[in-house]
C-alpha positions as CSV (number, residue, x, y, z in Angstrom):
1,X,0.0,0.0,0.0
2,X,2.9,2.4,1.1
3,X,4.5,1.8,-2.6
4,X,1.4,2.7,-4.0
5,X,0.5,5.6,-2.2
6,X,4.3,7.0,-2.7
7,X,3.8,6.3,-6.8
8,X,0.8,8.4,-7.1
9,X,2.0,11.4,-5.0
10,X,5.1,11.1,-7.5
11,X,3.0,11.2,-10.5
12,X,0.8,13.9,-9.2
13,X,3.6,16.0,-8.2
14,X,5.7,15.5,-11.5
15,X,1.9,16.1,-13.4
16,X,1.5,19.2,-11.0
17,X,5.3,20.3,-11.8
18,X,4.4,20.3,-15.4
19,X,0.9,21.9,-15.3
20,X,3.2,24.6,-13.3
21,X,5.4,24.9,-16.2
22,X,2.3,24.8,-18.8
23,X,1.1,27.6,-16.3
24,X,4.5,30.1,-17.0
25,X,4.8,29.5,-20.8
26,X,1.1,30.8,-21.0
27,X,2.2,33.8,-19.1
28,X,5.4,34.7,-20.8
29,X,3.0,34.5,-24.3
30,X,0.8,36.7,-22.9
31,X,3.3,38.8,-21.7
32,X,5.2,38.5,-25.0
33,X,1.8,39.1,-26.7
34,X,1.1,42.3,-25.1
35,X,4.8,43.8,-25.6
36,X,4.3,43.0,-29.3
37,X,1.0,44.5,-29.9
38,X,1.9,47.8,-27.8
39,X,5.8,48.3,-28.9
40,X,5.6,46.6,-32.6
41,X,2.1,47.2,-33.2
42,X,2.1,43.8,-34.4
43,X,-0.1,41.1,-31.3
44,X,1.1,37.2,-32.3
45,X,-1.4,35.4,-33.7
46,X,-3.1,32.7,-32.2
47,X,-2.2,33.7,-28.5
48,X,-6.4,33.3,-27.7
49,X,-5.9,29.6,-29.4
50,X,-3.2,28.5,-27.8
51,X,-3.7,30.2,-24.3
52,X,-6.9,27.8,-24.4
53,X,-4.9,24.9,-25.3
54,X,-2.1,25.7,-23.1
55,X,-4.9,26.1,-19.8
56,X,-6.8,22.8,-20.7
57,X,-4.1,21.2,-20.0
58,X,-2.4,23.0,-17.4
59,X,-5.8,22.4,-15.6
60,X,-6.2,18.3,-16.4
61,X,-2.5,18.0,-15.2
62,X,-2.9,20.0,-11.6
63,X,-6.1,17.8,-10.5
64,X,-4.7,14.4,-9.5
65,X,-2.7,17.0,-6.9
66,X,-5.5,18.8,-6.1
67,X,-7.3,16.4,-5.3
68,X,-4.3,14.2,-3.3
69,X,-4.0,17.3,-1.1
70,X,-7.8,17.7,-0.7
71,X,-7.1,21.3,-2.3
72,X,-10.6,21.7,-3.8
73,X,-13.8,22.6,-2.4
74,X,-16.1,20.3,-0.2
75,X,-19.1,20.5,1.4
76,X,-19.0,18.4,4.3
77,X,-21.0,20.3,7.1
78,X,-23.7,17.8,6.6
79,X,-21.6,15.1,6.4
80,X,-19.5,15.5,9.9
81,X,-22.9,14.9,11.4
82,X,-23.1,11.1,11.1
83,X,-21.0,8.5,13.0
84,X,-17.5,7.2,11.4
85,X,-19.0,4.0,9.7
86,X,-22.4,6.1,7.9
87,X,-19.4,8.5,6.5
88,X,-17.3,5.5,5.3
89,X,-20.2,4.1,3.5
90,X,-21.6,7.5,2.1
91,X,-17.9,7.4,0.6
92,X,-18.3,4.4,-0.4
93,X,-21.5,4.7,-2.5
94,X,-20.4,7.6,-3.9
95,X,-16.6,6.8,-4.6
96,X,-17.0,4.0,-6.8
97,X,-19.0,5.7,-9.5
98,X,-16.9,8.9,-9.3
99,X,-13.9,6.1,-9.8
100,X,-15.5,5.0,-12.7
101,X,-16.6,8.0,-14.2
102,X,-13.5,9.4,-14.4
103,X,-11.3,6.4,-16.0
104,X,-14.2,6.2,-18.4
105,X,-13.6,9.8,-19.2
106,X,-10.2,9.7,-19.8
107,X,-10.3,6.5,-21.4
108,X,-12.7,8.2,-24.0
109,X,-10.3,11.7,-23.8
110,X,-7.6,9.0,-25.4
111,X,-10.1,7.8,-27.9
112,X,-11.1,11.4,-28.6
113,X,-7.6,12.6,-29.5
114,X,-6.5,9.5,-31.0
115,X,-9.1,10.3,-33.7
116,X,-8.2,14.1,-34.2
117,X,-4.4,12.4,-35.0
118,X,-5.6,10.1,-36.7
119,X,-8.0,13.1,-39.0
120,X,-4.7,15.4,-39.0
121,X,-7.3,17.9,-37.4
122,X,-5.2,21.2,-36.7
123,X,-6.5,24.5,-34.7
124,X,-8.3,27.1,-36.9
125,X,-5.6,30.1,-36.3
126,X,-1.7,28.4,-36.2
127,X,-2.5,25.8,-37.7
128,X,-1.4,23.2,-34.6
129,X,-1.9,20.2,-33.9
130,X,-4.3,20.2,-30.4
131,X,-4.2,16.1,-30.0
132,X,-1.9,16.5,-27.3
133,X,-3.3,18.5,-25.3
134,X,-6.4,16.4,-25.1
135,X,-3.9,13.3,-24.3
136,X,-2.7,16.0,-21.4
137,X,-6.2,15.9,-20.1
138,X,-6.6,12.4,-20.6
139,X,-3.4,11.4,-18.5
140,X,-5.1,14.0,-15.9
141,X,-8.4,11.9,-15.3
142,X,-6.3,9.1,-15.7
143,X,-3.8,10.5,-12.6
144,X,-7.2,11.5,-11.0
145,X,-8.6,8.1,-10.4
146,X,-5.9,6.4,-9.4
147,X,-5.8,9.3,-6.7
148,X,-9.5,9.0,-5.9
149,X,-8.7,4.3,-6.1
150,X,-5.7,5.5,-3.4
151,X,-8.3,7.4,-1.2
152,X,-11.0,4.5,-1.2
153,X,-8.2,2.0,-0.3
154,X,-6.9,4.2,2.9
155,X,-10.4,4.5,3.9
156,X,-10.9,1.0,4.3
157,X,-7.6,-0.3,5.0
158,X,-8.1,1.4,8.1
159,X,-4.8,4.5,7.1
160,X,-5.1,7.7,7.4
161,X,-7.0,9.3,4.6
162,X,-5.3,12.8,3.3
């Protein structure tokens, strides 16, 4: 379990590190973007298109992270109500689905952008190709669930659930 839970925090911190990254190219084209419109006169194209692709996957990288370190929001007022063993089963029910919800969603992400290779589909403006950042997305849901399997497993193997 121990090897487990230390090979997901790996991947969702080397995922995080290179959302991160994703996160300061975006900014240095804006910035670059704005310094050429208002010193040049001349903006570079495409910064709208690829800002968007550069964000999608910024964002499906960070949440295997997010939601390791329990960084997004929960309701849970209702929830700290009912004894220990209604929680764990509450997390139960609703675990599993959420589980398999999101491999089947990146499982489908893959499909989806192995099909927009396959059709040489390119963005409108530049002219790039946008299949990986749907793969980047993918490998986020992917990262994801095996987070959210890691969380179930501590719950019930009795660890301490982060």
């Amino acid at each position: 379990m121990q090897i487990f839970e230390m090979l997901i925090t790996r991947i969702s911190r080397f995922l995080d590190f290179a959302a991160g990254l994703i996160l300061a190219v975006t900014a240095a084209l804006i910035v670059a973007n704005i310094l050429a419109r208002a010193l040049l006169n001349t903006p570079i194209l495409g910064t709208y298109e690829m800002v968007g692709f550069f964000t999608a996957g910024a964002v499906g990288l960070a949440l295997a992270r997010c939601a390791l370190e329990n960084s997004h929001i929960a309701v849970e007022f209702i929830m700290d109500r009912f004894p220990q063993p209604v929680q764990k089963i509450v997390q139960l029910i609703t675990g599993l689905p959420v589980v398999g919800f999101m491999i089947f969603t990146a499982y489908n992400l893959f499909l989806y952008g192995v099909r927009i290779a396959e059709s040489g589909e390119v963005s409108a403006t530049t002219q790039m190709a946008f299949y990986p950042f749907i793969y980047m997305v993918a490998l986020g849901f992917l990262a994801l669930s095996l987070v959210l399997v890691l969380k179930l497993l501590q719950l019930f193997m009795g660890g301490e659930q982060r």
